[in-house]
DOTI-880771 format. One line per field, with one value per residue (C-alpha): residue number from 1; residue in three letters; chain; y, z, x. Coordinates in steps of 0.02 Angstrom, whole numbers, padded with zeros to 5 digits. Each point is the difference from the previous one (the first is absolute). Layout:
BEGIN
resi = NUM	...;
resn = ALA	...;
chain = A	...;
y = Y	...;
z = Z	...;
x = X	...;
***
This chain:
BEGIN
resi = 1	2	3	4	5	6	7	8	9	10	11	12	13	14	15	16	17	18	19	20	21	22	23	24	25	26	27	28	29	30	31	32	33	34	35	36	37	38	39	40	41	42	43	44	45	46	47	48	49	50	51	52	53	54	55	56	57	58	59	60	61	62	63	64	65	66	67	68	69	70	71	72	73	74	75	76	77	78	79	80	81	82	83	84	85	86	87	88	89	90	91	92	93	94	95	96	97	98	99	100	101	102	103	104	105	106	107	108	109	110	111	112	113	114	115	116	117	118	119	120	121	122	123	124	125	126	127	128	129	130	131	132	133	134	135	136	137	138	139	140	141	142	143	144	145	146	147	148	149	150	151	152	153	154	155	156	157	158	159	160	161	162	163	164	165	166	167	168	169	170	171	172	173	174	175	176	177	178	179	180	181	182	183	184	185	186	187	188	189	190	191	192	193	194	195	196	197	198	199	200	201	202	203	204	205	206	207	208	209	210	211	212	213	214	215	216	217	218	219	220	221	222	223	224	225	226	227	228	229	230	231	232	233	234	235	236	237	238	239	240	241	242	243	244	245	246	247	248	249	250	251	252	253	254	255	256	257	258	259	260	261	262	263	264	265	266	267	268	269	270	271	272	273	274	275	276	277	278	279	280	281	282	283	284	285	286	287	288	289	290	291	292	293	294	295	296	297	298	299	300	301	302	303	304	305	306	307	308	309	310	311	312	313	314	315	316	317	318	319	320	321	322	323	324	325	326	327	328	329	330	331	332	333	334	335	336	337	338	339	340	341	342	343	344	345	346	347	348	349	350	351	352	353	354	355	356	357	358	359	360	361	362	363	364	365	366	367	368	369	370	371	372	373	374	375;
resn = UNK	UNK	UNK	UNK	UNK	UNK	UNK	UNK	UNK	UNK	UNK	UNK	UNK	UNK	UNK	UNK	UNK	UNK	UNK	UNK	UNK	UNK	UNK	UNK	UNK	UNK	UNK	UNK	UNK	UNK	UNK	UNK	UNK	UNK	UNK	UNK	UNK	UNK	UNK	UNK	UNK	UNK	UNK	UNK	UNK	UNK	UNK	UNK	UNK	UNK	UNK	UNK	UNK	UNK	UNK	UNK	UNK	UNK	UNK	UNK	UNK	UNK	UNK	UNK	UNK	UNK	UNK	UNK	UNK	UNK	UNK	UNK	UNK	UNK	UNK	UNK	UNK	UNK	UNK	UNK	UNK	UNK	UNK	UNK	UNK	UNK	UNK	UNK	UNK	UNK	UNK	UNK	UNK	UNK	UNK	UNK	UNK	UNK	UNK	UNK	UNK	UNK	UNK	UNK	UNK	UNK	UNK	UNK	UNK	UNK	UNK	UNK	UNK	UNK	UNK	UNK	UNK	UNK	UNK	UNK	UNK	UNK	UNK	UNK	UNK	UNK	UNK	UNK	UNK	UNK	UNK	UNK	UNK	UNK	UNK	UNK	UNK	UNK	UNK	UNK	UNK	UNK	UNK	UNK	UNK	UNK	UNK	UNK	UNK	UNK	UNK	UNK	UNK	UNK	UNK	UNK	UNK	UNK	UNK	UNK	UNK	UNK	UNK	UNK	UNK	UNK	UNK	UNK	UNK	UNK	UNK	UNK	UNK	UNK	UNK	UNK	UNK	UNK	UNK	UNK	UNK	UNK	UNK	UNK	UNK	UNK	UNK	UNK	UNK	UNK	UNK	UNK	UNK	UNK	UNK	UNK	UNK	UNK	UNK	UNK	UNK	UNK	UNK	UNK	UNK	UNK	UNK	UNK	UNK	UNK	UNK	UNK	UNK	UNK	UNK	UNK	UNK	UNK	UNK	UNK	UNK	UNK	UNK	UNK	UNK	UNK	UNK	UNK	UNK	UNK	UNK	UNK	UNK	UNK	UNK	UNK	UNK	UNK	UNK	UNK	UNK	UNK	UNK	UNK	UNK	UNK	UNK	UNK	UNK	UNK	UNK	UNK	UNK	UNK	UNK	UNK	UNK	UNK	UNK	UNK	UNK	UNK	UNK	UNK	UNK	UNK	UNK	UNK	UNK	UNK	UNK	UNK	UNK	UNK	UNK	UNK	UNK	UNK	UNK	UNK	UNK	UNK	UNK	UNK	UNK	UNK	UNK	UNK	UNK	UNK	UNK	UNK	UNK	UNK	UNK	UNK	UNK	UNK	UNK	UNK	UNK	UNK	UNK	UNK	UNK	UNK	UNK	UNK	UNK	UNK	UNK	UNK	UNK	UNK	UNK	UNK	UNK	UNK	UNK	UNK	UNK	UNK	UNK	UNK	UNK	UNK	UNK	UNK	UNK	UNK	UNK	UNK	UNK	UNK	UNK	UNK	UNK	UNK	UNK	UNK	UNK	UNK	UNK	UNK	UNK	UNK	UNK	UNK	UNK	UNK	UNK	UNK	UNK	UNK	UNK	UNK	UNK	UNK	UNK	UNK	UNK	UNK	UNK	UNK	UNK	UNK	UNK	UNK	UNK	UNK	UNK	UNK	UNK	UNK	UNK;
chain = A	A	A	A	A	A	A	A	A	A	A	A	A	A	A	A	A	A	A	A	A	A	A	A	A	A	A	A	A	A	A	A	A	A	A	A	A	A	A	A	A	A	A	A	A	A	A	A	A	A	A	A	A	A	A	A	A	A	A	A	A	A	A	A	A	A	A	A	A	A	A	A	A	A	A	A	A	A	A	A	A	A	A	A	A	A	A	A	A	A	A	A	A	A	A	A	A	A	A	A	A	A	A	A	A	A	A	A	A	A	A	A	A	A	A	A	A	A	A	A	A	A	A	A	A	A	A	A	A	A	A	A	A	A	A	A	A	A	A	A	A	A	A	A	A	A	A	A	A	A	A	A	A	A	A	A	A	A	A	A	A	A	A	A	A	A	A	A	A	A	A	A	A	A	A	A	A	A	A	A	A	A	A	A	A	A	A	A	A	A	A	A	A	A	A	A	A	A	A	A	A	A	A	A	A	A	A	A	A	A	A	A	A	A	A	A	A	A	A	A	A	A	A	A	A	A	A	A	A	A	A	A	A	A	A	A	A	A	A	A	A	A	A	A	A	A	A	A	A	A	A	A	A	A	A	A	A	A	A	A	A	A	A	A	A	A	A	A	A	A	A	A	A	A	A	A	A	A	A	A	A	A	A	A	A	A	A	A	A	A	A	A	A	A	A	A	A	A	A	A	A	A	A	A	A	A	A	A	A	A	A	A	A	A	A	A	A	A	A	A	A	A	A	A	A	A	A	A	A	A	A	A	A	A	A	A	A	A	A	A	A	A	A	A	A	A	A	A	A	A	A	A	A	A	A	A	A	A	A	A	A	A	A	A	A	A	A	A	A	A	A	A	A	A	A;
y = 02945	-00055	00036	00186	00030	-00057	00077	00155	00065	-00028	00046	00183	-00002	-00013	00124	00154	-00018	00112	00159	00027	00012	-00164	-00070	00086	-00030	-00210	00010	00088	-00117	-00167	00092	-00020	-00164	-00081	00135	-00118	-00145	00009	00066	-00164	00116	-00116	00014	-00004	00133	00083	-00007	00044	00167	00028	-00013	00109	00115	-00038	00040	00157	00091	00138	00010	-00047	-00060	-00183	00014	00208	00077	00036	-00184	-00060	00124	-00100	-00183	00090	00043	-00173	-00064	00100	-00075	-00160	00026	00066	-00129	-00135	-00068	00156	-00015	00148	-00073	00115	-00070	00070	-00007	00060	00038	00084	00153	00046	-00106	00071	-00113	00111	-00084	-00010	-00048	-00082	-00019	-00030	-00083	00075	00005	00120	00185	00064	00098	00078	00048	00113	00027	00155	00072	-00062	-00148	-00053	-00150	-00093	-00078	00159	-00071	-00166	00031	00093	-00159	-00130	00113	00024	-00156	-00090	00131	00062	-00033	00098	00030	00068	00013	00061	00132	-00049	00038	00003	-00146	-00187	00064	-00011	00141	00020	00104	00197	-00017	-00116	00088	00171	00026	00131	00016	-00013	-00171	-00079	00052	-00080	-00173	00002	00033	-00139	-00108	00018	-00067	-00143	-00059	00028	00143	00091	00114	00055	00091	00072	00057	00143	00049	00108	-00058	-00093	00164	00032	-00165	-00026	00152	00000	-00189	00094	00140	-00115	-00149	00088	-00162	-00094	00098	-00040	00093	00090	-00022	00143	-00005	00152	-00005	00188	00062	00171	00138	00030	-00171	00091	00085	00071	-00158	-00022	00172	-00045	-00169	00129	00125	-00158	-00055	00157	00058	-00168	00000	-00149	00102	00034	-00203	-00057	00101	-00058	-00170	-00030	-00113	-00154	-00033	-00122	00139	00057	-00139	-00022	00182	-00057	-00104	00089	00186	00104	-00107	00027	-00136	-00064	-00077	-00034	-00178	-00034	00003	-00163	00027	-00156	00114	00121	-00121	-00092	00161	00040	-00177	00042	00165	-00063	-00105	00074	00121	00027	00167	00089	-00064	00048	00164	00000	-00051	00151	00122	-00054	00060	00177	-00054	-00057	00169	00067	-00122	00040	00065	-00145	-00096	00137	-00008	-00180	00004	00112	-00070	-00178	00041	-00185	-00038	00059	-00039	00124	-00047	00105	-00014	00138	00021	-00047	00080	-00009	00047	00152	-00078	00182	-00128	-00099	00093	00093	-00165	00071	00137	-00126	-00160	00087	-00169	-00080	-00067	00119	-00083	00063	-00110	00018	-00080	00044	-00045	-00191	-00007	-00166	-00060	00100	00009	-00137	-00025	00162	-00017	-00177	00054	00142	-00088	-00127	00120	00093	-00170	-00054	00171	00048	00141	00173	-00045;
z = 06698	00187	-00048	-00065	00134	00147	-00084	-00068	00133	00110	-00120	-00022	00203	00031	-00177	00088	00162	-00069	-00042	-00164	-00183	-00066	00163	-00052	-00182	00047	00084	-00112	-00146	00112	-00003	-00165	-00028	00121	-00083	-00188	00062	00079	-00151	-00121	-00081	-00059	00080	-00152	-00063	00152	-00031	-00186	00075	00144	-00102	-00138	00157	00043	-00163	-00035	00180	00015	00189	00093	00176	-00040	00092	00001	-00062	-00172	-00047	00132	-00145	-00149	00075	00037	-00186	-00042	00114	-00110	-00159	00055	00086	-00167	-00116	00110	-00108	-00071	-00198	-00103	-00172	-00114	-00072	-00151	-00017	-00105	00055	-00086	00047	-00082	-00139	-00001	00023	00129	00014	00154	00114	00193	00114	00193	00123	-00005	00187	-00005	00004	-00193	-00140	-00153	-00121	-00145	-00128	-00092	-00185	-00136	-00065	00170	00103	00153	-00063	00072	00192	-00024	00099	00158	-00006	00018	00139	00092	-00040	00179	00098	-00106	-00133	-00166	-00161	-00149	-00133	-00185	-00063	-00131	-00153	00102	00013	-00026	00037	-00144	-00111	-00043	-00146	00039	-00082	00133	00160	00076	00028	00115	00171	00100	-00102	00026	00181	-00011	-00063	00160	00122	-00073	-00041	00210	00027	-00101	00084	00147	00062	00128	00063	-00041	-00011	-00151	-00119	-00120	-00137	-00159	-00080	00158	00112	-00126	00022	00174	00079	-00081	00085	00154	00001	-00073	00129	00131	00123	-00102	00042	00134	-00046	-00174	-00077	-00145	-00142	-00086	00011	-00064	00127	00002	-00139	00044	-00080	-00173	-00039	-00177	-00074	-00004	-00113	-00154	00034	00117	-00173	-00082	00097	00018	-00191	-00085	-00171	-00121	00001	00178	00008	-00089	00116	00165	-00061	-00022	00181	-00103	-00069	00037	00071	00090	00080	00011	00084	00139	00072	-00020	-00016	00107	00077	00025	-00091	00139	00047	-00188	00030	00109	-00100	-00095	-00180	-00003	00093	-00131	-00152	00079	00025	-00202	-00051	00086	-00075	-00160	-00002	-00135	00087	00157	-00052	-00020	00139	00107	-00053	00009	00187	00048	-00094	00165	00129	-00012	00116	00113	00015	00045	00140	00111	00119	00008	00033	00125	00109	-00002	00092	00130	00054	-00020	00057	-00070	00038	-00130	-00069	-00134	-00110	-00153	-00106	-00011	-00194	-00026	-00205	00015	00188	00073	00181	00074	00019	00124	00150	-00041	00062	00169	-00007	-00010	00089	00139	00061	-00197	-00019	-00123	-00102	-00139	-00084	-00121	-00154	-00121	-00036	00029	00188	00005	-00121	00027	00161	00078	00141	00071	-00038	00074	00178	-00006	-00045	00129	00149	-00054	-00012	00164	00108	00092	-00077	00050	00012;
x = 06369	00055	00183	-00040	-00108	00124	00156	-00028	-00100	00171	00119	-00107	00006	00172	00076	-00038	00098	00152	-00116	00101	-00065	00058	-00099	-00169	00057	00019	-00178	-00080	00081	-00044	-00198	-00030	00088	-00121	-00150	00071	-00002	-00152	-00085	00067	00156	00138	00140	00090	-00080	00032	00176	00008	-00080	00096	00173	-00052	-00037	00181	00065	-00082	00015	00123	00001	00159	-00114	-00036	-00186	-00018	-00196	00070	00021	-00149	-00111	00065	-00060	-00162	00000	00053	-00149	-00148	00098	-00044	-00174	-00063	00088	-00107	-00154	-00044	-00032	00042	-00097	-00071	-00162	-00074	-00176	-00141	-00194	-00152	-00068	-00153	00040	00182	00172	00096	00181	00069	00144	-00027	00151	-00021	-00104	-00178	-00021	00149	-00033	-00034	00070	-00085	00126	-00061	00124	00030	00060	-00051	-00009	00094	-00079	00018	00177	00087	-00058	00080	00174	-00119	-00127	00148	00054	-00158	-00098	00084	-00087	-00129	-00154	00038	-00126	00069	-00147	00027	-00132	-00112	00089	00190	00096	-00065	-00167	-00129	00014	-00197	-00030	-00037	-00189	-00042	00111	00030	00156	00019	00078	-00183	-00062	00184	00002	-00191	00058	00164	-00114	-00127	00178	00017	-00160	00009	00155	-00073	00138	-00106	00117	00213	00136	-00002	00140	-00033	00126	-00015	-00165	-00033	-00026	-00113	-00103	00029	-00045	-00151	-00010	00039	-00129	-00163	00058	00107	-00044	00107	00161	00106	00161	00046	00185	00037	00140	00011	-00184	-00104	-00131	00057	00018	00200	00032	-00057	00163	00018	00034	-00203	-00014	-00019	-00098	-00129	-00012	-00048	-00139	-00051	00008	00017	00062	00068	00184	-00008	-00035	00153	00100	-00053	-00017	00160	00013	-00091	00149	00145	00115	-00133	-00032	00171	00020	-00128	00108	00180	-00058	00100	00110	00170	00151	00026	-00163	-00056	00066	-00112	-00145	-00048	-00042	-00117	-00134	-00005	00009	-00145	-00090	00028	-00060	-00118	-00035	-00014	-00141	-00137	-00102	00105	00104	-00189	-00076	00145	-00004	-00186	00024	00156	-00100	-00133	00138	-00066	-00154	00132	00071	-00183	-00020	00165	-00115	-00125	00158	00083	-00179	00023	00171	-00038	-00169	00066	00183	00064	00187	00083	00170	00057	00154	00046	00161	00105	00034	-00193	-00021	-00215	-00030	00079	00100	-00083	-00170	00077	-00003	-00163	-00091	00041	-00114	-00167	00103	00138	00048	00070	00136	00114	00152	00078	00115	00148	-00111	-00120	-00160	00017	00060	-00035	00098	00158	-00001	-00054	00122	-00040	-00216	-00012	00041	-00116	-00141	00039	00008	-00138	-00117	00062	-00001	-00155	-00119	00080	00173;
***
């Protein structure tokens, strides 16, 4: 510790005598040597980092800003790789005498994510990549619904399933984990249980992240036709037709629908084999369709849901995919009519962002967690 303290310090005094880049460039390098070393880093590591730096810069100054901004880079790699576990745990607890499934990744003192996952019978395996990316900076929750996922599947005689019981249960799921307040993520079925979250416990929510989430009547293209003549004049013809998503390719369709060739390789087919396995468990095909048939009162309270954005103005981060086959892309920017400061993307995916693009949704989420409310 003498040696870095007497050296450096002199060897940063006398670099910038000349005036020239590679002068600053040598301090400025020399800075966060001494910042490493002073902080435990090995030096080997150190110099693993800096000469991948080396090998990847395209600049012809040896010290000049561009390749000064790549050690920088190479500086957070190693900041965040230091003791920071990214384990998924998987857990189960009762709530009201029901098994919710769940998975835990992150240090609890860490600011918190709730992430509600949508379609049907989808579950929290779709936030898996975005927990092991997070879970160094942040405290992430992905619960199964009661009848979704490896949640217990109680039998429809002895549970409601509609959207206000399920949203119930999360909210009660929250407590018993002790989750007081979050970030929380809202996608497909999971707008529809976690803005009701939002507007019966609005001091829960600090910020509000939306994929191709419904809130507003422009996401109801004319896809939704025939399913709205059903509910409307509900007939056991009319039901064979619209039913036709509990099958394998429509569960199959949720997760490639739309999307162009190029980016259908992106999509991994366990997710929707998993989803089918999990389709076809006795009972499960009714009381999914039992449960969409409930969406309609999710049309009628847009404007509960609108109110709640504008008197609550959360931070809002709004990504939608572009070739999205159930919710309309037009939705997306409506959110700025109740919440003018959102965030608007629209990506070059469909309905499962998250999964097929990844590279680009990562860094969204990231700024938007880390920015200041309003910016």
């Amino acid at each position: 510790m003498t040696t870095t303290g007497g050296i450096l310090p002199a060897l940063v005094a006398g670099s910038g005598k000349t005036g020239n880049g590679r002068s600053q460039g040598w301090s400025a390098l020399i800075i966060e040597i001494w910042s490493f070393m002073a902080a435990g880093i090995s030096l080997v590591r150190l110099v693993y980092f800096a000469a991948v730096w080396l090998k990847r810069s395209r600049c012809s100054s040896m010290w000049g800003p561009p390749r000064w901004n790549k050690i920088c880079a190479c500086s957070s790699i190693i900041k965040k790789d230091k003791n920071m576990p990214r384990q998924i745990l998987n857990k189960t607890i009762k709530v009201d005498g029901i098994d919710i499934f769940y998975r835990e990744a992150g240090d609890r003192k860490n600011p918190s994510l709730l992430l509600l996952h949508g379609d049907l019978p989808s579950a929290s395996v779709i936030y898996k990549n975005l927990m092991i990316a997070l879970s160094d900076r942040y405290h992430l929750v992905a619960p199964d619904y009661p009848g979704f996922g490896f949640s217990a599947f109680p039998d429809r005689n002895s549970f409601e399933y509609t959207f206000d019981n399920i949203a119930k249960y999360i909210n009660k799921f929250t407590d018993a984990i002790g989750l007081k307040t979050f970030t929380v993520y809202l996608h497909d079925y999971g707008s529809v249980v976690g803005l009701r979250l939002c507007v019966s416990h609005p001091e829960k929510i600090e910020r509000i992240i939306v994929q191709d989430g419904n809130a507003y009547e422009e996401g109801i293209g004319p896809q939704w036709a025939e399913t709205i003549d059903y509910w409307e004049n509900p007939t056991p013809e009319k039901k064979k037709k619209v039913s036709g998503f509990l099958s394998e390719e429509g569960i199959k369709r949720q997760h490639t629908g739309g999307l162009p060739d190029e980016i259908l390789p992106r999509v991994s087919p366990e997710l929707w084999m998993i989803d089918w396995e999990l389709l076809k468990r006795p009972g499960n095909i009714d009381m999914q369709f039992e449960l969409n048939t409930d969406y309609k009162n999710h049309l009628k309270r847009f404007p509960v849901f609108q109110e709640y954005f504008r008197t609550h103005q959360p931070p809002a981060l709004i990504m939608w995919g572009k070739y999205d086959i159930y919710y309309s892309v037009e939705e997306a920017h409506c959110y700025k009519r109740d919440l003018p400061n959102a965030q608007i993307h629209i990506l070059e995916g469909g309905h499962k962002i998250l999964e097929t693009n990844f590279d680009e949704v990562l860094p969204l989420i990231e700024n938007f967690l880390s920015s200041k409310p309003g910016q």
